[in-house]
C-alpha positions as CSV (number, residue, x, y, z in Angstrom):
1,X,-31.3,-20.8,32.2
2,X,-29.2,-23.9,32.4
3,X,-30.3,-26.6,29.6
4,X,-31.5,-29.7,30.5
5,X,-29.4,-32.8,30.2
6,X,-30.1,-35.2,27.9
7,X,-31.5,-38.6,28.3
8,X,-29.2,-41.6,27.6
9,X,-30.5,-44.3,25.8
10,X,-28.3,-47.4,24.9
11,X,-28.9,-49.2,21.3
12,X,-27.4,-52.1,21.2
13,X,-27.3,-54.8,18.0
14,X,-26.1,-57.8,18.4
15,X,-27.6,-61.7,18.1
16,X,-29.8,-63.2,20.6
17,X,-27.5,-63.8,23.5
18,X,-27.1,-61.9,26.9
19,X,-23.8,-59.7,25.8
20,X,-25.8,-57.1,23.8
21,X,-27.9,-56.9,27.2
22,X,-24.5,-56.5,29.5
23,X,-23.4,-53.8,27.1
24,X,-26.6,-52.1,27.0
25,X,-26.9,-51.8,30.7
26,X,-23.1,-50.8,31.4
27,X,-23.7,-48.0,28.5
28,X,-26.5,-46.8,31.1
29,X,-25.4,-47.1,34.3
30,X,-27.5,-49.5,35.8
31,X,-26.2,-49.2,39.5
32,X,-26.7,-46.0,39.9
33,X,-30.7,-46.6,39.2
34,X,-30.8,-49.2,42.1
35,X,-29.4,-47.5,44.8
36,X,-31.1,-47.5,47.9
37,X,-33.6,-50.5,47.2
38,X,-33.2,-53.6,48.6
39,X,-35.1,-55.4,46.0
40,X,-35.9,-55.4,42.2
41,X,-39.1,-56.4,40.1
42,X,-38.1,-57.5,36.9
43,X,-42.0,-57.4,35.4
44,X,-42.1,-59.2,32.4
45,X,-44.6,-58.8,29.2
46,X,-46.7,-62.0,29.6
47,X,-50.1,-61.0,27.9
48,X,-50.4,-64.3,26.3
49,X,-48.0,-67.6,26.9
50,X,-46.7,-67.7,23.3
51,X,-42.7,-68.0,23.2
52,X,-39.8,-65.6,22.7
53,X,-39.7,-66.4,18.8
54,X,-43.5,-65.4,18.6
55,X,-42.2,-61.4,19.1
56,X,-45.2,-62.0,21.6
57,X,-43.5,-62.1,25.3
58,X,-40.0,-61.4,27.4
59,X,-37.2,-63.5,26.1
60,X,-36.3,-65.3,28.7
61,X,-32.6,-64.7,27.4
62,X,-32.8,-61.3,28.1
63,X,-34.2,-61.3,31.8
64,X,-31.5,-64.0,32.5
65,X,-29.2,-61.0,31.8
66,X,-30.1,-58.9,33.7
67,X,-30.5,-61.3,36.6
68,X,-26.6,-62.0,36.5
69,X,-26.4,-58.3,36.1
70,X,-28.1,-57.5,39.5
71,X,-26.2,-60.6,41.3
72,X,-22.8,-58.4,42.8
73,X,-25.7,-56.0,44.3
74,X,-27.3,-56.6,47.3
75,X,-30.6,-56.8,46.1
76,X,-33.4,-59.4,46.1
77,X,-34.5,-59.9,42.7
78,X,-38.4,-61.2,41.6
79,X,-39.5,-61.8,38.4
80,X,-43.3,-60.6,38.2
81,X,-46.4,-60.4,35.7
82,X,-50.1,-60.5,37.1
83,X,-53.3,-62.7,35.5
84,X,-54.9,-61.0,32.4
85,X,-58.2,-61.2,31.1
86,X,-56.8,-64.3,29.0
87,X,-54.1,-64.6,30.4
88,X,-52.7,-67.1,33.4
89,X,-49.3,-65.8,34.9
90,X,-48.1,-68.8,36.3
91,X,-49.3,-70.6,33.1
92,X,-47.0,-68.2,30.9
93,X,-43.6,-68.6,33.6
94,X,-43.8,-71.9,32.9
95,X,-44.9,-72.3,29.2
96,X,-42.1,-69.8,28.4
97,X,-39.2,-71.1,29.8
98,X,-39.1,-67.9,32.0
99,X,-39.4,-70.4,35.3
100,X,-37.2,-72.3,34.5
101,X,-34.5,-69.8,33.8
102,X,-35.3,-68.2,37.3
103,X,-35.0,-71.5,38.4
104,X,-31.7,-71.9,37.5
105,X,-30.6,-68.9,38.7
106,X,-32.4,-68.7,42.1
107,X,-34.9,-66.0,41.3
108,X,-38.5,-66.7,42.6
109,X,-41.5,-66.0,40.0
110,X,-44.8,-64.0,41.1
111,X,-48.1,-63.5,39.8
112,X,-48.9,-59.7,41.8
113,X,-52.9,-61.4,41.8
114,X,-51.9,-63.7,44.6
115,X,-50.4,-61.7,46.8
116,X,-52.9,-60.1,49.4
117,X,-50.6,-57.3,50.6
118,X,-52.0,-54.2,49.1
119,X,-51.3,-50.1,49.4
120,X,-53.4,-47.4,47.2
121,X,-51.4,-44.7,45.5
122,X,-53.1,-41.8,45.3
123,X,-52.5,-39.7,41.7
124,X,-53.3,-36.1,42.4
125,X,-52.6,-35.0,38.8
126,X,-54.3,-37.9,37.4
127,X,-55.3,-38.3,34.0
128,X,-58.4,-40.3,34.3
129,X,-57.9,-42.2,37.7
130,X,-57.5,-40.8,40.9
131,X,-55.6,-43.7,42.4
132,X,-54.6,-47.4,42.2
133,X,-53.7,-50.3,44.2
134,X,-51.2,-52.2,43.8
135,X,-49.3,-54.8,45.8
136,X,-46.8,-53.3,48.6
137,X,-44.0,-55.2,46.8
138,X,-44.5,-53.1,43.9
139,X,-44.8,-49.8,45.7
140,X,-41.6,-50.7,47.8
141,X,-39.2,-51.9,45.3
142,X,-36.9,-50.8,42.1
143,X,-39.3,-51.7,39.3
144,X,-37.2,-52.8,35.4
145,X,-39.7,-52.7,32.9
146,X,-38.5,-55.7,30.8
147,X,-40.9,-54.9,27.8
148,X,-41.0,-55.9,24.1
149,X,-40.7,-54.3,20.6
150,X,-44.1,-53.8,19.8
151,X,-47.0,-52.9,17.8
152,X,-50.4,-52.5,20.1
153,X,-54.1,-52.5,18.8
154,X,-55.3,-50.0,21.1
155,X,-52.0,-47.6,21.8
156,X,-49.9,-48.0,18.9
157,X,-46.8,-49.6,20.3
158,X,-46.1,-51.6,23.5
159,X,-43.0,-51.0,25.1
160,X,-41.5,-49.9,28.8
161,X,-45.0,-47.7,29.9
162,X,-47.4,-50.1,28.7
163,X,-46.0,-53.0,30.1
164,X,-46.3,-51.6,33.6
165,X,-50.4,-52.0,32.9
166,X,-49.4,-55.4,33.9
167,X,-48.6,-54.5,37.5
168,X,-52.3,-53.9,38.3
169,X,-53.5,-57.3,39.9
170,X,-56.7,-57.3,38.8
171,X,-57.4,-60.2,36.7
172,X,-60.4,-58.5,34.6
173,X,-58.7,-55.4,33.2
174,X,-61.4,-54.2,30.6
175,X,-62.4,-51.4,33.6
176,X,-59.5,-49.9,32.7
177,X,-59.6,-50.3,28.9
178,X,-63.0,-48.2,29.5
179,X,-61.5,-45.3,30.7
180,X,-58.9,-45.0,27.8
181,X,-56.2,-47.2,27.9
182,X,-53.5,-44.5,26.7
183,X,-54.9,-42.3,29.8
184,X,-54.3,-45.1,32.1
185,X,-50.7,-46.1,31.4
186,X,-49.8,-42.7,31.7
187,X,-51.6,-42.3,35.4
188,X,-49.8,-45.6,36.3
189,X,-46.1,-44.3,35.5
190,X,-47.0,-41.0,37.1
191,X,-47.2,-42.8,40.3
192,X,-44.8,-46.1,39.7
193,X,-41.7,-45.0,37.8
194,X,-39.2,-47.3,36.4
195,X,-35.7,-47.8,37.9
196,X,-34.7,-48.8,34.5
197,X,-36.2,-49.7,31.2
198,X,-35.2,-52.9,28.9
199,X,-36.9,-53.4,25.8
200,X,-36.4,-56.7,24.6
201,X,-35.9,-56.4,20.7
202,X,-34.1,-59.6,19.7
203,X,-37.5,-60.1,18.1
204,X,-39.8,-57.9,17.7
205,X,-43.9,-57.9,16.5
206,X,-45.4,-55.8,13.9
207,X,-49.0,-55.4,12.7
208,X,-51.7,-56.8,14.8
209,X,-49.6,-56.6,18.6
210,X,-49.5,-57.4,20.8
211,X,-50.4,-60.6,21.0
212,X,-51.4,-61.7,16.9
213,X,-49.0,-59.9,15.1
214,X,-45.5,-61.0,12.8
215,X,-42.7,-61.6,14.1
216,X,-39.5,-59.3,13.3
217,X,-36.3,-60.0,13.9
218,X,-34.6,-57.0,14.9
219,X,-31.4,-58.4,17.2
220,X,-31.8,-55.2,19.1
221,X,-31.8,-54.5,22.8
222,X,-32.9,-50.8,24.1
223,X,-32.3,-49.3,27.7
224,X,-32.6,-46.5,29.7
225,X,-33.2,-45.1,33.2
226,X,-36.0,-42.8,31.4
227,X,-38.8,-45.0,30.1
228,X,-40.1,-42.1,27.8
229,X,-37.4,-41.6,26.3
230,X,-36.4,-45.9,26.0
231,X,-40.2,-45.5,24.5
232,X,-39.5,-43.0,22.3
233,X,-36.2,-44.1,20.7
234,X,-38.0,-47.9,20.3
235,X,-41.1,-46.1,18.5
236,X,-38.5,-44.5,16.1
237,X,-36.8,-47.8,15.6
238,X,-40.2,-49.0,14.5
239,X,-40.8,-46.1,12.0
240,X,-43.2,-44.5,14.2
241,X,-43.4,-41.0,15.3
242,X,-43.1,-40.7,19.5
243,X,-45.1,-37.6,19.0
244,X,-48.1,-39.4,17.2
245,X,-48.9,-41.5,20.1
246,X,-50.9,-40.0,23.5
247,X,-49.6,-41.7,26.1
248,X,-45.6,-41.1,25.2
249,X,-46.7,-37.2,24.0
250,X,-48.9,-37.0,27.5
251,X,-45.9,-38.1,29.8
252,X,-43.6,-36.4,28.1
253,X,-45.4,-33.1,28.7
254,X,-46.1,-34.3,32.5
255,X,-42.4,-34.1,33.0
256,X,-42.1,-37.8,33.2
257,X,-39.3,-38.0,30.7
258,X,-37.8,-36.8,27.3
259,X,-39.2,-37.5,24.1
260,X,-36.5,-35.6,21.7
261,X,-33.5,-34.5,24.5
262,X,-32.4,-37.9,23.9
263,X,-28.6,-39.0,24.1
264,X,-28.0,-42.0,21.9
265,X,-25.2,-44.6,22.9
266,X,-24.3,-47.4,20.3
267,X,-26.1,-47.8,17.3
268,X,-27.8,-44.4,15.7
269,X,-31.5,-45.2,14.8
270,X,-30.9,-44.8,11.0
271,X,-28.2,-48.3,10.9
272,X,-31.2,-50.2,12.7
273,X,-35.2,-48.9,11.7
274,X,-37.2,-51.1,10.2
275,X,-40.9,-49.6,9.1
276,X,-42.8,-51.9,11.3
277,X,-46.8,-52.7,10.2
278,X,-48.8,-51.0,12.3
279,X,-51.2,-52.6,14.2
């Protein structure tokens, strides 16, 4: 039996700035992830409209990055986020400097409510639902999962999975939150897998996340083409055991990605974990 190759996961230190995120995305081989797409959601964590120094939302920094990353490629880029419960999307591009910064760069912002194109993907093996819909764009395109360094209320860390909860454009998510929220962030990466995974850790949140919790500053940047295994090295960054947590320990055993077979490149975890609060 041949073994299985290991996951490569970049850990990058380095100030707030877009270098640590060019180094950790050449450590990964981002182009190779992109091939054969002709455009590229960068979705953002925008569950409230508190800035980049809050450990709250996306660093606009970051996604900057990996806009001028994407440039030489032949790819349209969007940078998306849909309406939550509290939250307004377009509100948040603005009141974060994201807009701006896509703005400057020539990158168009959009909230996945608005958009009326829809398809349903069907999830055969799914945990608790048996399908969702989601805008076309989203089914259609190379999906980065520009997430945070999180702590979370209800699944003990937010990072690359959870933050694709935010691709559902449904305004009123608490449906979901019903049927177990761990249960549902594993059904949608079963069916909408990341291209690439970028976890924003310049600063970070610990104890009540994702939205009320401290800010840490961490100066760290994590990235893979395997968001369990982006999740997994971030949780251990945090202090927190991968294996603890159901929706990382559920998609790992779905095949969705590797939990332990994990090749590090850059920092190793012990020169940059910090016991994070939990939430």
């Amino acid at each position: 039996m041949t073994e299985k190759i290991a996951s490569k996961v970049a850990l990058v230190k380095g100030e707030r700035s877009k270098e640590p995120v060019f180094k950790a995305l050449d450590l990964i081989d981002y182009q190779a992830a992109l091939e054969g797409y002709s455009r590229v959601l960068i979705k953002v964590n925008f569950i409230t409209d508190k800035t980049w120094e809050t450990g709250a939302t996306t660093d606009p920094v970051v996604v900057e990055a990996i806009i001028q990353k994407l440039k030489p490629l032949p790819v349209t880029v969007n940078v998306v986020e849909s309406d939550a419960t509290l939250t307004n999307a377009d509100r948040a591009f603005e009141k974060t400097g994201m807009k701006d910064m896509c703005e400057r760069n020539g990158v168009e912002c959009i909230n996945l409510r608005h958009l009326k194109d829809k398809v349903r993907l069907e999830i055969p093996t799914g945990e608790t639902l048996k399908s969702i819909t989601v805008p076309r764009i989203v089914a259609e395109s190379a999906i980065i999962s520009a997430a945070k360094l999180k702590t979370h209320s209800a699944t003990g860390v937010t990072l690359g999975m959870k933050n694709l909860f935010g691709l559902l454009p449904d305004k009123f998510k608490a449906k979901y939150h019903a049927r177990g929220i761990s249960k549902v962030v594993v059904d949608i990466n079963t069916v909408i897998k990341p291209a690439l995974t970028v976890i924003d850790g310049f600063v970070g949140m610990e104890g009540h996340g994702p939205i009320d919790g401290t800010p840490v500053k961490m100066d760290l940047i994590i990235a893979s083409k395997d968001v369990v295994a982006a999740d997994a090295t971030g949780c251990r960054v945090m202090g927190i055991d991968p294996h603890s947590l159901r929706h990382i320990r559920t998609a790992h055993a779905k095949g969705l990605g590797e939990i332990d077979n994990i090749k590090l490149l850059g920092e190793p975890i012990e020169s940059v974990m910090k016991p994070f609060e939990r939430a």
